[in-house]
DOLUM-254529 format. One record per residue (C-alpha): residue number from 1; residue in three letters; x, y, z. Coordinates in Angstrom, 3 decimals. Layout:
   k   r        u        v        w
 NUM ALA        X        Y        Z
...
END
This chain:
   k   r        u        v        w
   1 UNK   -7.923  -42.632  -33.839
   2 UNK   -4.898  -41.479  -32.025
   3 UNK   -4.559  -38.766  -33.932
   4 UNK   -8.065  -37.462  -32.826
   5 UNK   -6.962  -38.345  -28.847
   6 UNK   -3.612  -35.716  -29.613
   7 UNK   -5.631  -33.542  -31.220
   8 UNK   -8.485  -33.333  -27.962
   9 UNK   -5.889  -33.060  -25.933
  10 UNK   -3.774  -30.591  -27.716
  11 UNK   -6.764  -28.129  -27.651
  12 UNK   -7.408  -28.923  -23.979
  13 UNK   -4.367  -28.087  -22.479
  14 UNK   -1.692  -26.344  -25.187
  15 UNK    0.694  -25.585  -23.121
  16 UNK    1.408  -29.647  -22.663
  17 UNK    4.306  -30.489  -24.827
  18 UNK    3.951  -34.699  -25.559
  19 UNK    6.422  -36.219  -27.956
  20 UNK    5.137  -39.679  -29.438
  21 UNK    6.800  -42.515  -30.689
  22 UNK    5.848  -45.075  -32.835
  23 UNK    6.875  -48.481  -30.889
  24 UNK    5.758  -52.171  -32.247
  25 UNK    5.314  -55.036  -30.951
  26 UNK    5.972  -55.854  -27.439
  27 UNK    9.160  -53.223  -27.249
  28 UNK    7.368  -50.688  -25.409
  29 UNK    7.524  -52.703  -22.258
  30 UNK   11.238  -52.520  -21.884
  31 UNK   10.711  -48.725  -23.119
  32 UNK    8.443  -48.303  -20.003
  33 UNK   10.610  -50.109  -17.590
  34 UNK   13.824  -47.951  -18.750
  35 UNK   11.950  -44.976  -18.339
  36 UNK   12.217  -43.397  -21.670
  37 UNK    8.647  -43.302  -22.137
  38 UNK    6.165  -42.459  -19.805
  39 UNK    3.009  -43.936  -21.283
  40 UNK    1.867  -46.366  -24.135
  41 UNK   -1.078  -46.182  -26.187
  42 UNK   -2.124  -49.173  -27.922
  43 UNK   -3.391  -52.185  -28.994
  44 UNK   -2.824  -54.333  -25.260
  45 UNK   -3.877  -57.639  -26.107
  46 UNK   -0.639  -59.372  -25.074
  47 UNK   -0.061  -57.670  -22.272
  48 UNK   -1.651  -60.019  -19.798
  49 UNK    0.263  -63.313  -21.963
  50 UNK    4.029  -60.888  -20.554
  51 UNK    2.812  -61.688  -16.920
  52 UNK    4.906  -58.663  -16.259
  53 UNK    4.308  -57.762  -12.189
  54 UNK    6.208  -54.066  -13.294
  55 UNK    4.105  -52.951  -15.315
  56 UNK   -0.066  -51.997  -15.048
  57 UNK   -2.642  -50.952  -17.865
  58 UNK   -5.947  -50.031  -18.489
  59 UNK   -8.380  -51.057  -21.092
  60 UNK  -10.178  -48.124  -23.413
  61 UNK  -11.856  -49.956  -25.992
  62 UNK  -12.278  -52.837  -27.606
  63 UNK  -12.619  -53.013  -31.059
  64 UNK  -14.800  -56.338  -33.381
  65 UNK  -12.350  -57.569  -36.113
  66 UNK  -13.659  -57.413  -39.360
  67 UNK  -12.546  -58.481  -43.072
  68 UNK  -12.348  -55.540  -45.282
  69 UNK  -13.167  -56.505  -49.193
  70 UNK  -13.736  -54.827  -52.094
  71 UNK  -18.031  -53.633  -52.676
  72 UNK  -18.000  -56.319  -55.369
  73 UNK  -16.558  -59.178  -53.363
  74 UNK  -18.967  -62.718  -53.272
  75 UNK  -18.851  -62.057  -49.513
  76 UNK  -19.768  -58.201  -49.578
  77 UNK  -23.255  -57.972  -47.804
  78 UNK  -22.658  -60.865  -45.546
  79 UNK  -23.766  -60.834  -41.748
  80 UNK  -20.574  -62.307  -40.937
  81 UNK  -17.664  -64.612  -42.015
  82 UNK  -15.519  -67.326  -40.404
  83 UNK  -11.880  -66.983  -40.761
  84 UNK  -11.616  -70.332  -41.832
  85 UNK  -13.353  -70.346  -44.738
  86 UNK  -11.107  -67.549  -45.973
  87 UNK   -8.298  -69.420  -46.656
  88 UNK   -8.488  -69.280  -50.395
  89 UNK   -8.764  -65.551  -50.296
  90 UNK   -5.669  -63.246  -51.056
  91 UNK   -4.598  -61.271  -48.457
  92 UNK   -3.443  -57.172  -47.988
  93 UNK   -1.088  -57.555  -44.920
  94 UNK    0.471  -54.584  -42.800
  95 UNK    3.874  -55.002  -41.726
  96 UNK    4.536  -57.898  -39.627
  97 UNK    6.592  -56.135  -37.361
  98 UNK    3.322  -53.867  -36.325
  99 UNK    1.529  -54.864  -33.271
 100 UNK   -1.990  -54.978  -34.714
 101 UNK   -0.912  -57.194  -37.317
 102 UNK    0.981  -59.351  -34.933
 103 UNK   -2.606  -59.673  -33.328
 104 UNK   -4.410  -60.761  -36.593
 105 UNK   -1.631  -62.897  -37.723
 106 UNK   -2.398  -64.684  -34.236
 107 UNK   -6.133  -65.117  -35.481
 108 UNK   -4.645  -67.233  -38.832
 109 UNK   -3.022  -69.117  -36.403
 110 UNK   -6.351  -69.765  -34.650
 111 UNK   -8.469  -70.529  -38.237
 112 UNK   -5.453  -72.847  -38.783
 113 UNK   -4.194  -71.875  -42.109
 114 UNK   -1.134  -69.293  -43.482
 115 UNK   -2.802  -66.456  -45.439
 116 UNK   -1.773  -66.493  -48.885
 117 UNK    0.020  -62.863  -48.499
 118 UNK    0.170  -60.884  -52.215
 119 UNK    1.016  -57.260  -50.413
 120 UNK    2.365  -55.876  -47.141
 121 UNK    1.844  -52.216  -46.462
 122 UNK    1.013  -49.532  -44.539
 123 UNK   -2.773  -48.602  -43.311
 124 UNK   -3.319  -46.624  -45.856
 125 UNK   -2.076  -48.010  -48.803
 126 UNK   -4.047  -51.345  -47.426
 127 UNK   -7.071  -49.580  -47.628
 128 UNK   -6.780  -48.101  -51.072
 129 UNK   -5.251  -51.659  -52.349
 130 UNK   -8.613  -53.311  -50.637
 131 UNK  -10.283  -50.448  -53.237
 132 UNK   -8.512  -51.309  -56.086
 133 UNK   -9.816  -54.880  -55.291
 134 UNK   -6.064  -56.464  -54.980
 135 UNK   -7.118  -58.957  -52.013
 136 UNK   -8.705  -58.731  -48.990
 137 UNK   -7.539  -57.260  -45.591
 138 UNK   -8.648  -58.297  -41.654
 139 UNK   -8.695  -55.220  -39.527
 140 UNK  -10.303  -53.519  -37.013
 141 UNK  -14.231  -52.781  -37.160
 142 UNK  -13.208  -48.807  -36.205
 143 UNK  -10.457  -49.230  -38.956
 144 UNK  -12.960  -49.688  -41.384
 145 UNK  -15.636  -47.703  -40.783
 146 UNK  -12.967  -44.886  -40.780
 147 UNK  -11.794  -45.263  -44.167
 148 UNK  -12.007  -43.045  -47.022
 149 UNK  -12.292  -45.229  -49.397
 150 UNK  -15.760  -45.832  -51.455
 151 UNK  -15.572  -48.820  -52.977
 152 UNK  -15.174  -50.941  -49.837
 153 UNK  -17.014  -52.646  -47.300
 154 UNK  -16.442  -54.692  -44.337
 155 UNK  -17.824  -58.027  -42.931
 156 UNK  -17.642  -58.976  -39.075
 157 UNK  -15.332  -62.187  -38.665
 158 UNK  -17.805  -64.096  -36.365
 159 UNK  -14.890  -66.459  -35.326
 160 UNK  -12.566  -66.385  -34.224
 161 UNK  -14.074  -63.820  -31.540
 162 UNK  -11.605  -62.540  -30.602
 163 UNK  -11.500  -58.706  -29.906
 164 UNK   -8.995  -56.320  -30.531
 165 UNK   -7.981  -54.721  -27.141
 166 UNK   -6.626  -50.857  -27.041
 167 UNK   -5.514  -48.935  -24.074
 168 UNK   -3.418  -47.624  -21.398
 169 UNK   -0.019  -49.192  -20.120
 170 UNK    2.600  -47.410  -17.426
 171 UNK    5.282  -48.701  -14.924
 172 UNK    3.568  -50.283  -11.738
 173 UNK    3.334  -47.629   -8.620
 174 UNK    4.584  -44.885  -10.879
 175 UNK    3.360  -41.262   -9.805
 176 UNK    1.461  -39.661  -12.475
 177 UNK    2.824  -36.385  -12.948
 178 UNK   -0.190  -33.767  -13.795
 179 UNK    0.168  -33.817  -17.717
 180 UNK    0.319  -37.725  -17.680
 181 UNK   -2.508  -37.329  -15.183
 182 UNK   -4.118  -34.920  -17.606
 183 UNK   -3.351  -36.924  -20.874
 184 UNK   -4.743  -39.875  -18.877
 185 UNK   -8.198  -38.647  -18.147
 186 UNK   -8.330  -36.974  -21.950
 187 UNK   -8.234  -40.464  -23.435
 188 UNK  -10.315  -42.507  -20.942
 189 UNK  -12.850  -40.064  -22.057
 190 UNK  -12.631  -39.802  -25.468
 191 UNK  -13.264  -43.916  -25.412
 192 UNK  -15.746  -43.454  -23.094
 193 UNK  -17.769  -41.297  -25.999
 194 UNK  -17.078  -44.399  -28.549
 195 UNK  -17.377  -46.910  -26.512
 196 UNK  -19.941  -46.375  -23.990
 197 UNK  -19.827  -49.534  -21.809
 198 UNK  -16.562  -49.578  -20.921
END
């Protein structure tokens, strides 16, 4: 997904040079406040928990979390799943330094079990493990329905609810220069399209 945001706003305006970082967990705050980025684009879930009077965000999207399984998992076809009744499943984890796994690590907490973990990867090599029917992965309900593999499917987690939350964050009263002005606008639109009631 951020790819496609670079790449609408690459063809937009080309003469707008962005570098981008990869930045996990909650380290892009201090990154903000120190001025060596200008924006962060992301999952923001935590950032009202930081209480953090320096810093201001916007939400794009939120995403349904949904457990990702193999098409010949018992629990492929289901209308939904509780987390807690997953706790005898095997698990496909991304790294737990990763801020979207930090989130659904936070959802075992809330089923009240530790997932038995048998691989920690990337998000691509979780998918294709999923396919190869090694264990099961929680994700996002974009995440999945983006994948290329073919021998997977997804269920929606109907609890915990909780919903993964993706957008904007920048240093309180900061003047937006035009490109960040420019970038700004590109992406609030381009969630706007996916999700329309935001």
């Amino acid at each position: 997904v951020w790819t496609e945001v670079f790449q609408d706003f690459a063809a937009l305006y080309p003469e707008v040079r962005i570098n981008r970082y990869s930045v996990e967990g909650d380290r892009y705050v201090d990154q903000i406040l120190a001025g060596k980025i200008d924006l962060y684009l992301g999952g923001i879930n935590r950032v009202e928990a930081l209480d953090n009077a320096k810093i201001q965000h916007t939400t794009l999207y939120e995403d349904d979390m949904v457990l990702l399984v193999h098409k010949s998992h018992p629990l492929a076809g289901s209308p939904g799943v509780d987390l807690r009744n997953c706790r005898n499943e095997h698990f496909i984890n991304l790294d737990p330094s990763t801020n979207l796994q930090q989130f659904i690590s936070a959802l075992f907490v809330q089923a009240g079990f530790e997932p038995s973990v048998v691989m920690v990867c990337d998000y691509t090599l979780r998918d294709q493990m999923v396919a190869e029917n090694h264990g099961v992965s929680v994700t996002t309900k974009l995440a999945a329905q983006k994948t290329e593999e073919k021998n997977v499917t997804y269920i929606p987690i109907t609890w915990p609810a909780e919903k993964r939350k993706l957008g904007l964050v920048w240093r309180r009263n900061r003047v937006f220069s035009q490109s960040m002005q420019k970038f700004y606008d590109v992406a609030c639109e381009f969630y706007r399209e996916i999700h329309p009631n935001l």
